[in-house]
N, C-alpha and C positions, 0 to 999 in steps of 0.2 A: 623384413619383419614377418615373422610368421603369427596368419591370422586364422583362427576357426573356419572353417568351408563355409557353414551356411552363412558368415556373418560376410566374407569374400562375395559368395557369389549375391547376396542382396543387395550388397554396396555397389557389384558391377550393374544388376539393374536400375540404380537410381542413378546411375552415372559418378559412381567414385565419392573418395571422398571430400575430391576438390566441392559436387553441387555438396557436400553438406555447410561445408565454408563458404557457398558465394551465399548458399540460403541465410547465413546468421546475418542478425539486424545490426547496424553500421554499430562501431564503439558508443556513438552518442546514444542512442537509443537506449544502448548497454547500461552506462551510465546512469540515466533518468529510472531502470526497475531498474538498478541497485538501488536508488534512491529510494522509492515506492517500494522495493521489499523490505528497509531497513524500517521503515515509516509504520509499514505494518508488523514487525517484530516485537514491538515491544505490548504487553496487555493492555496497559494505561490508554496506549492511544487506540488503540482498535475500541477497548471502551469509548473514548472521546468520538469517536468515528461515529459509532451507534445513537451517543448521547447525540449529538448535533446532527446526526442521519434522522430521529425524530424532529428536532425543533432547533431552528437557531438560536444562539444564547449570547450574552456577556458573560466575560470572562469568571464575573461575580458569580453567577450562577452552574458554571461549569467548576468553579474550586466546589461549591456547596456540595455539588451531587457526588465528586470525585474524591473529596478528603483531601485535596491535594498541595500543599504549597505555594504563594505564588513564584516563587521562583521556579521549581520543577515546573507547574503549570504550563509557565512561559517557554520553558526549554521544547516542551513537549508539544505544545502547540506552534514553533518554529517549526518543528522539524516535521508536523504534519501538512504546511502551509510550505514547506523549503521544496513535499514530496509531492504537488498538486491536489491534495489533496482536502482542503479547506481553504478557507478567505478570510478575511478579517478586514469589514467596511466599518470604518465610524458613522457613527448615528448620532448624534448629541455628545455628551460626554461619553458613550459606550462604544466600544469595538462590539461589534455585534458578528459573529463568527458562526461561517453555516458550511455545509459541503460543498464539494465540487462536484459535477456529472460526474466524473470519474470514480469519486468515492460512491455516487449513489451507486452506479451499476457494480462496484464490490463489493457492498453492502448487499445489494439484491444477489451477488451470485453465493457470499456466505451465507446469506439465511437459507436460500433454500439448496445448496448444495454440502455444504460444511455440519456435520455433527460429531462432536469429539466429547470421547470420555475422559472425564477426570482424568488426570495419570498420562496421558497419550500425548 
């Protein structure tokens, strides 16, 4: 296969393109950010993220601020708990639902790396 020179010869100093395939993270790993990028694809929940990145809530007070359905709610809040990305402990009668370290330091690297224009 014919490949561009400068892109040949950079590849022969890293050692081929076998190290870029032993470099990639095992399929599991793959796996788990598929899951975490699908998690954070949708707006709803990167909002839910933010919301309970402020203050943990019951679900009652995350439909209030969200407008949201309870059945979507619930969809949505699976699927950010399926991505490690929230919890959800019973308190009394309430699921009380707050982030994971994981979400905080996303949260920390969107707010102060992340600004997008409308449109974009």
């Amino acid at each position: 296969m014919e490949i561009p020179e400068p892109i040949r010869e950079s590849l022969e100093e890293i050692g081929g393109i076998e190290s870029i395939i032993s470099s990639l993270p095992p399929e599991e790993n793959m796996k788990g950010l598929g899951r975490l990028f699908q998690a954070l694809s949708d707006p709803l929940r990167v909002r839910i993220l933010f919301i309970l990145g402020r203050h943990p809530l019951c679900v009652c007070l995350i439909k209030e601020i969200t407008s949201v359905p309870d059945s979507k709610l619930s969809y949505h809040l699976n699927i950010l708990k399926s991505a490690g990305l929230i919890t959800g402990e019973q308190e009394g009668n309430w699921i009380i639902y707050r982030t994971t370290d994981l979400a905080v330091k996303i949260l920390g690297m969107c707010s102060e790396n992340v600004v997008l224009e409308s449109g974009q």
